[in-house]
Backbone as CSV, one residue per row, in Angstrom:
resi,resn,N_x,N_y,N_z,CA_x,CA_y,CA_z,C_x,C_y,C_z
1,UNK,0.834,-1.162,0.000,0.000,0.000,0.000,0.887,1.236,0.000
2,UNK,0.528,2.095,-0.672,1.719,3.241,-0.469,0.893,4.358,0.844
3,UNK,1.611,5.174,0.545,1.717,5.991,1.717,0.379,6.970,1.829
4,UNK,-0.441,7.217,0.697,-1.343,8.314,0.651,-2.829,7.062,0.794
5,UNK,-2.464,6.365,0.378,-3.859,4.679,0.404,-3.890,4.775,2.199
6,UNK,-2.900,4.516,2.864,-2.496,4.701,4.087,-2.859,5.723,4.830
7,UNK,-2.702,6.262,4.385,-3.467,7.824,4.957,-5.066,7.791,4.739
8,UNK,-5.534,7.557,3.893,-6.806,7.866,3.537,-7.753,6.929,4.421
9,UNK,-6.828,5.696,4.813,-7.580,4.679,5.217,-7.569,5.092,6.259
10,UNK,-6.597,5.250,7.169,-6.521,5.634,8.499,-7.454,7.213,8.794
11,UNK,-7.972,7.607,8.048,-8.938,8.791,7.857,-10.095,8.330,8.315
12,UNK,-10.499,7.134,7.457,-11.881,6.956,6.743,-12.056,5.891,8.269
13,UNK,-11.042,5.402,8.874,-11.509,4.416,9.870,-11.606,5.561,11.101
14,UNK,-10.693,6.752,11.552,-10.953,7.782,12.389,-11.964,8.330,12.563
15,UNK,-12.462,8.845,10.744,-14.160,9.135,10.461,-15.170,8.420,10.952
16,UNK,-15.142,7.262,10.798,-16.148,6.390,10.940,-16.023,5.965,12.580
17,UNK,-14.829,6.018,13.566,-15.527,5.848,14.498,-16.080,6.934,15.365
18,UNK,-15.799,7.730,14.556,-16.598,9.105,15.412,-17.505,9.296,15.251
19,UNK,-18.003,8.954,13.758,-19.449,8.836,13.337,-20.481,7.882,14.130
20,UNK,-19.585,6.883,14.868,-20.685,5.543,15.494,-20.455,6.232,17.107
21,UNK,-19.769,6.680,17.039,-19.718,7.164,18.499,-20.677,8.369,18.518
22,UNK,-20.914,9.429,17.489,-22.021,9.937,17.956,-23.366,9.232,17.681
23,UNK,-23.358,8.359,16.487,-24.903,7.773,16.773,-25.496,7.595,17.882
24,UNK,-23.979,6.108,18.477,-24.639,5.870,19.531,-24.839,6.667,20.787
25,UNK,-24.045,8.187,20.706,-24.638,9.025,21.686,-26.041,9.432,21.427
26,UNK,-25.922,9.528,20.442,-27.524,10.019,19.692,-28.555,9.071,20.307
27,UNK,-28.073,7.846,20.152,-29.440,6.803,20.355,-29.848,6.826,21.437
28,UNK,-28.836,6.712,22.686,-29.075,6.694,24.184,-29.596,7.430,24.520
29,UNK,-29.334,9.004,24.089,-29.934,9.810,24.549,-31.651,9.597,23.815
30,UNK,-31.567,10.055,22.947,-33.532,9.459,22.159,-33.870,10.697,22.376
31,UNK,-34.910,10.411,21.510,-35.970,11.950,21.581,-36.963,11.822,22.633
32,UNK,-36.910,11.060,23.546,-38.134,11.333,24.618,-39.641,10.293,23.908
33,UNK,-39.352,9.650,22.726,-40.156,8.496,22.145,-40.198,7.036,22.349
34,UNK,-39.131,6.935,22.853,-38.537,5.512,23.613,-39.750,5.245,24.871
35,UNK,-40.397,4.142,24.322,-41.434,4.167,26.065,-41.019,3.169,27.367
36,UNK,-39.799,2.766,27.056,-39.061,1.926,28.151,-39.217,2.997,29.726
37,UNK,-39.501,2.376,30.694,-39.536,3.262,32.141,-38.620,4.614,32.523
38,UNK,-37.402,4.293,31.638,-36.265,5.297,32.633,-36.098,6.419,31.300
39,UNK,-36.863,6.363,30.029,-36.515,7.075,28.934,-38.376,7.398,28.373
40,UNK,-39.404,8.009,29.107,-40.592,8.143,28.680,-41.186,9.328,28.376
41,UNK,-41.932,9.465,27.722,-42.151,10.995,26.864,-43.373,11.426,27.585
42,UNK,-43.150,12.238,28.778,-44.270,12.854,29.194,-45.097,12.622,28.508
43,UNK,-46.348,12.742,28.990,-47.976,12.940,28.497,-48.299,11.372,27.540
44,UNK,-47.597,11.033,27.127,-47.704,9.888,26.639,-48.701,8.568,27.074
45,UNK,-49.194,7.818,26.973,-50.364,7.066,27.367,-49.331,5.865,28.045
46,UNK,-49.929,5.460,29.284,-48.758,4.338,29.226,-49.220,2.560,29.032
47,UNK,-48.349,2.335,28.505,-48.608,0.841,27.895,-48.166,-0.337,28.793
48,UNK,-49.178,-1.013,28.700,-48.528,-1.757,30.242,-48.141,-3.113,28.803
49,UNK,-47.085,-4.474,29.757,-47.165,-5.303,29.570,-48.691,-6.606,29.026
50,UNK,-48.870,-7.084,28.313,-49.742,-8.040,27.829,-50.386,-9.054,29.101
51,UNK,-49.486,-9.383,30.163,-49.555,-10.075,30.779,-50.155,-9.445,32.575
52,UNK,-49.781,-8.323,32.511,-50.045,-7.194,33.226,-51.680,-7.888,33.973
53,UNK,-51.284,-7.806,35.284,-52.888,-7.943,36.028,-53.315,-6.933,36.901
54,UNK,-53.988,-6.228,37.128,-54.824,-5.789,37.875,-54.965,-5.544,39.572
55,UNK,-54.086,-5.465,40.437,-54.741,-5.908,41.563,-55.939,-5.300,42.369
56,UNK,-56.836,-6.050,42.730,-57.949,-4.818,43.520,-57.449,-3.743,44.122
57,UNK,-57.631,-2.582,44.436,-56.943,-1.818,45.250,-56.224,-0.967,45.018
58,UNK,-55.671,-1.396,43.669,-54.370,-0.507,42.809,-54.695,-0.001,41.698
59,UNK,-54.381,0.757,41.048,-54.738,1.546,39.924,-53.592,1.616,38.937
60,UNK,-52.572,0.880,39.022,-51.514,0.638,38.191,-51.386,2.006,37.356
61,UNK,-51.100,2.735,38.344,-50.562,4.271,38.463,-48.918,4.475,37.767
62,UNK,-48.709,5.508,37.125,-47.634,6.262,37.022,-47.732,6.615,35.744
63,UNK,-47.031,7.491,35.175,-47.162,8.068,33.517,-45.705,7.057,33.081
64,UNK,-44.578,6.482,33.530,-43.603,6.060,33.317,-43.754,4.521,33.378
65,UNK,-44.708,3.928,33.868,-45.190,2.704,34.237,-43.946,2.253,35.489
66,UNK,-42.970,2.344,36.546,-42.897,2.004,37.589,-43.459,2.474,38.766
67,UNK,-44.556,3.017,38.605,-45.603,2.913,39.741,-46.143,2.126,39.231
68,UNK,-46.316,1.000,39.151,-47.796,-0.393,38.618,-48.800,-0.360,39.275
69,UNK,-47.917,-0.713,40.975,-49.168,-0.881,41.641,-48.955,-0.417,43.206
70,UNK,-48.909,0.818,43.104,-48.406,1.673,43.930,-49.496,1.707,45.473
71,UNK,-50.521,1.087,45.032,-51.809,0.745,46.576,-52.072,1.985,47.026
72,UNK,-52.021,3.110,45.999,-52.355,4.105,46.122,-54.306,4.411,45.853
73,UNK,-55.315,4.771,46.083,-56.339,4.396,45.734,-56.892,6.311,44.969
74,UNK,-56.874,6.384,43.598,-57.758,7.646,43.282,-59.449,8.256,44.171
75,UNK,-59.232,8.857,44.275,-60.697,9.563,44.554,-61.972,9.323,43.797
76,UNK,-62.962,8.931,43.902,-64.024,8.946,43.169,-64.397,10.142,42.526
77,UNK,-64.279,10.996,43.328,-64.381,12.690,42.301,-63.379,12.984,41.575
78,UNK,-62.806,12.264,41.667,-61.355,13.149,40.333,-61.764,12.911,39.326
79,UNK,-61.461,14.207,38.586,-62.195,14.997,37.331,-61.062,15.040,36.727
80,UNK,-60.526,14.512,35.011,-59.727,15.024,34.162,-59.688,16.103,34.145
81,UNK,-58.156,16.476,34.015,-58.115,18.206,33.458,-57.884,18.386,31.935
82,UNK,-58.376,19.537,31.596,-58.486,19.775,29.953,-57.125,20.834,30.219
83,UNK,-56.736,21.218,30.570,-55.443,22.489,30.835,-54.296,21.396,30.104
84,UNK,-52.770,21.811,30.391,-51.637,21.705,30.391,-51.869,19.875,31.337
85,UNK,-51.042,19.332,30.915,-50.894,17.606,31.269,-49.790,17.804,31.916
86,UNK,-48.590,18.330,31.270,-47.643,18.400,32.156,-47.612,19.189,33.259
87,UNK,-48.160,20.242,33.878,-48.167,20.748,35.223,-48.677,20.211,36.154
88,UNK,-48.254,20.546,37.785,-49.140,19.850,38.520,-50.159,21.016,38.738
89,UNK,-50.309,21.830,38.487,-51.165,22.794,39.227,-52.431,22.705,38.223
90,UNK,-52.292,22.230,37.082,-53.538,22.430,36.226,-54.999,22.352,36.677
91,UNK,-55.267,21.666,37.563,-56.121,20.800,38.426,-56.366,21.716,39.537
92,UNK,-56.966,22.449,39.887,-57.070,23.259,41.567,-57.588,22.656,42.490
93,UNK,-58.602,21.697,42.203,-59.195,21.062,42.855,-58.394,19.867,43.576
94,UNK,-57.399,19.752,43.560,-56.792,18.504,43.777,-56.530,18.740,45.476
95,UNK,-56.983,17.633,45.668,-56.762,17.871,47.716,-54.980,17.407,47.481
96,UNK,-54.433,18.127,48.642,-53.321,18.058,48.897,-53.060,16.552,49.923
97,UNK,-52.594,15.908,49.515,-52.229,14.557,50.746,-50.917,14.561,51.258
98,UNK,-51.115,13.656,52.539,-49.885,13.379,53.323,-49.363,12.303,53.177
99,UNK,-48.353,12.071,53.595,-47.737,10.432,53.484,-46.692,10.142,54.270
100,UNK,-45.698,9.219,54.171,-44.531,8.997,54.998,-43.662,7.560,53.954
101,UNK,-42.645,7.568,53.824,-42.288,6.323,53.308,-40.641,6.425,53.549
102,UNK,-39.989,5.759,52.673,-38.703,5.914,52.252,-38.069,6.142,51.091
103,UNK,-37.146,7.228,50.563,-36.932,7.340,49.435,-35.778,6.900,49.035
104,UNK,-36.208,6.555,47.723,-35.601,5.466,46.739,-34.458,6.010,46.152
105,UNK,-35.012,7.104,45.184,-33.910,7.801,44.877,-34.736,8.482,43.582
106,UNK,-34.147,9.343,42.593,-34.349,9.636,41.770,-34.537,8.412,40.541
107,UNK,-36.089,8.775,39.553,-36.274,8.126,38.606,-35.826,8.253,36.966
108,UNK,-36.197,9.929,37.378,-35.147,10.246,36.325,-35.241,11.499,36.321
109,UNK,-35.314,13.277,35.482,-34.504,14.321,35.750,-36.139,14.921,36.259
110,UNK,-37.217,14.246,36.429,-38.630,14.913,37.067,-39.204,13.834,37.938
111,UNK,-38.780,12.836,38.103,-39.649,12.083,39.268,-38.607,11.368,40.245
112,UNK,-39.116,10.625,40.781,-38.401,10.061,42.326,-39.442,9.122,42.817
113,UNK,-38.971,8.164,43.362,-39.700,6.573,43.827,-39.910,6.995,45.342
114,UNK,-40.683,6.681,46.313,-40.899,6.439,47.252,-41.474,5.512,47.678
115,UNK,-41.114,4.632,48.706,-41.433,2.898,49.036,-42.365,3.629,49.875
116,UNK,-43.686,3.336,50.230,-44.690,3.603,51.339,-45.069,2.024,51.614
117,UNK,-46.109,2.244,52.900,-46.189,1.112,53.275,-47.473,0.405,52.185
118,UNK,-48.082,1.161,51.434,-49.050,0.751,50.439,-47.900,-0.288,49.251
119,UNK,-46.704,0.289,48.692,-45.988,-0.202,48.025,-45.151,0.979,47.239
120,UNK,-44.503,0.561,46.157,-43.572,2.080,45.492,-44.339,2.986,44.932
121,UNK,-44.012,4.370,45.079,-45.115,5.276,44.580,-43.971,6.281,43.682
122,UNK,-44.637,6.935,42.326,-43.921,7.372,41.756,-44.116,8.630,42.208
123,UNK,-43.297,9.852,42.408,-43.671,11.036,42.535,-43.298,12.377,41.227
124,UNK,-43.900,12.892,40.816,-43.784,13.796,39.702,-42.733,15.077,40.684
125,UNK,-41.644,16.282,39.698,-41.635,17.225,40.824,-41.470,18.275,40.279
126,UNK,-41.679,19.435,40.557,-40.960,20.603,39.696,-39.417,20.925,40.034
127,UNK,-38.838,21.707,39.139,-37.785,22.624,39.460,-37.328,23.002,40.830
128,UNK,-38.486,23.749,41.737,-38.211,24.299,42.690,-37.829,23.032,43.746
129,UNK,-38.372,22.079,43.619,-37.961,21.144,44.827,-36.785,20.588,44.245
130,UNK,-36.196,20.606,43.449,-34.544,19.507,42.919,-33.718,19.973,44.043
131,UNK,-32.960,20.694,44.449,-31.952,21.152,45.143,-32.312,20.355,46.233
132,UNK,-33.546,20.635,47.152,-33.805,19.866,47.989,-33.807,18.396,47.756
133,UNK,-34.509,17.138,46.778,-34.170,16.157,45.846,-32.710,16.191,46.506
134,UNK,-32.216,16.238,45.404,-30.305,16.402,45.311,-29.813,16.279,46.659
135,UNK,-29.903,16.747,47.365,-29.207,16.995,48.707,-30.010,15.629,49.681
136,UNK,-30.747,14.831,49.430,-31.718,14.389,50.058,-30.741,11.963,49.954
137,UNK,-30.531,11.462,50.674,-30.176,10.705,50.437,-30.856,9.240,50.315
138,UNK,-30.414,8.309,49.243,-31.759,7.232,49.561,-31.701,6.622,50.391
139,UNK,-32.766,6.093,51.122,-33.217,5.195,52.257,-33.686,6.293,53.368
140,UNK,-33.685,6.990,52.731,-33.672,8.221,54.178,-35.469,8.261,54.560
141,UNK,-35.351,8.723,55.509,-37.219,8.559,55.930,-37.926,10.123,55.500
142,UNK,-38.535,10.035,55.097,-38.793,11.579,54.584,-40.890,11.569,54.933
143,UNK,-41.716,12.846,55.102,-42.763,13.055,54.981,-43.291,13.937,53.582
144,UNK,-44.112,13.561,53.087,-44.177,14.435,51.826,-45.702,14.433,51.856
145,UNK,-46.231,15.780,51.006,-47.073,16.176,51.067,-47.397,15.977,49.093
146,UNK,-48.619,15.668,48.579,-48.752,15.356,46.917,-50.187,15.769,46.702
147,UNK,-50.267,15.481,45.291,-51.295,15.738,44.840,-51.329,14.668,43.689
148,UNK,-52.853,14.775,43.468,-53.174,13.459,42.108,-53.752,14.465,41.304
149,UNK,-53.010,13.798,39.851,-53.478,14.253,38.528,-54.023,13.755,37.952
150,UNK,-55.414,13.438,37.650,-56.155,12.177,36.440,-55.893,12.882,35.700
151,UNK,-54.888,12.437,34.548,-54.391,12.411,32.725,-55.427,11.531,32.362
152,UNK,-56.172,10.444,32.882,-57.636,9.670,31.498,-57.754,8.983,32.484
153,UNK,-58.701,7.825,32.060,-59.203,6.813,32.630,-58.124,5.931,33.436
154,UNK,-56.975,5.312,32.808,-56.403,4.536,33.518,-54.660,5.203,33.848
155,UNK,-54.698,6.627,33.677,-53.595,7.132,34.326,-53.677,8.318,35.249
156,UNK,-52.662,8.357,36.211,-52.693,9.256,36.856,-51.979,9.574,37.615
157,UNK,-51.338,10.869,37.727,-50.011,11.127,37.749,-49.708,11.495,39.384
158,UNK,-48.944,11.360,40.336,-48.604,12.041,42.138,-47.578,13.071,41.739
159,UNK,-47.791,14.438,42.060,-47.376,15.670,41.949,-46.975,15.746,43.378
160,UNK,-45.403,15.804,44.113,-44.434,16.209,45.180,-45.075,18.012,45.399
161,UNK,-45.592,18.074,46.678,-45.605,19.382,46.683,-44.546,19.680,47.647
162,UNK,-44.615,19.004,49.150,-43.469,19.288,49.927,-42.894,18.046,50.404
163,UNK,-41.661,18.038,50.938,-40.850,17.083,51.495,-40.062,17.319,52.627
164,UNK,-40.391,16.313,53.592,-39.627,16.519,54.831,-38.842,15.746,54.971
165,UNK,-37.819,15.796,55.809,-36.851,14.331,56.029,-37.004,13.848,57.609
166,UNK,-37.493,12.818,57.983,-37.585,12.899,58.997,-36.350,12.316,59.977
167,UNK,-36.110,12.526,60.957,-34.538,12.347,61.211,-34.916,11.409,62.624
């Protein structure tokens, strides 16, 4: 091979792995269309498994599907909101609840798991609570205060309003 074949090749193989190296940055990251749990596109409907059952009691809750079956129970009056899906405030009517559990940790860059004694509950959060989030460690015992969002018939979202840690 002479010397410029040599060159070109060693180009075209430099090119090309930079090219697969950003795909695959590209891919991981996704457009927010991926409906796997840890990569889900807000507002999105969620799709359970085929095999997926029911338990009395549970409402196989969360917009991300790891709340399944969180033994959380909706209100009989909760009313869909026609507003904004993604806010928690869309809804005024929403009674504020209490709780107590242990936190899990972050789900991904807007929600967070909490183990209650019902079972894991997903929590939605804004902006203003991350810092607090962040600073907050898992297993730790915390009190939190939420709200429920009916998005349709079989979803519905727990909006973090406050969080305590209990020590």
């Amino acid at each position: 091979m002479t010397t410029t074949k040599s060159k070109k090749k060693n180009r075209l193989v430099v090119t090309s792995a930079v090219l697969l190296a950003i795909m695959l940055t590209a891919s991981a990251c996704g457009d927010g269309n991926n409906k796997t749990p840890n990569n889900t596109n807000p507002g999105a409907p969620l799709e359970q498994p085929g095999d997926a059952v029911e338990t009395p009691g549970n409402n196989n809750l969360g917009e991300d599907g790891n709340n399944a079956n969180s033994g959380v129970t909706e209100p009989d009056n909760a009313a869909p909101d026609s507003t904004d899906k993604d806010k928690p405030n869309g809804n005024d009517d929403a009674a504020v609840k209490t709780a107590e559990g242990t936190y899990s940790g972050m789900m991904d860059t807007h929600s967070i798991e909490v183990i209650t004694s019902d079972g894991p509950m997903a929590l939605q959060f804004t902006d203003e609570l991350s810092d607090t989030l962040n600073k907050l460690e898992p297993d730790s015992k915390i009190k939190f205060e939420y709200t429920e969002k009916k998005i349709d018939a079989d979803v519905t979202q727990f909006w973090l309003k406050k969080l305590d840690k209990i020590e």
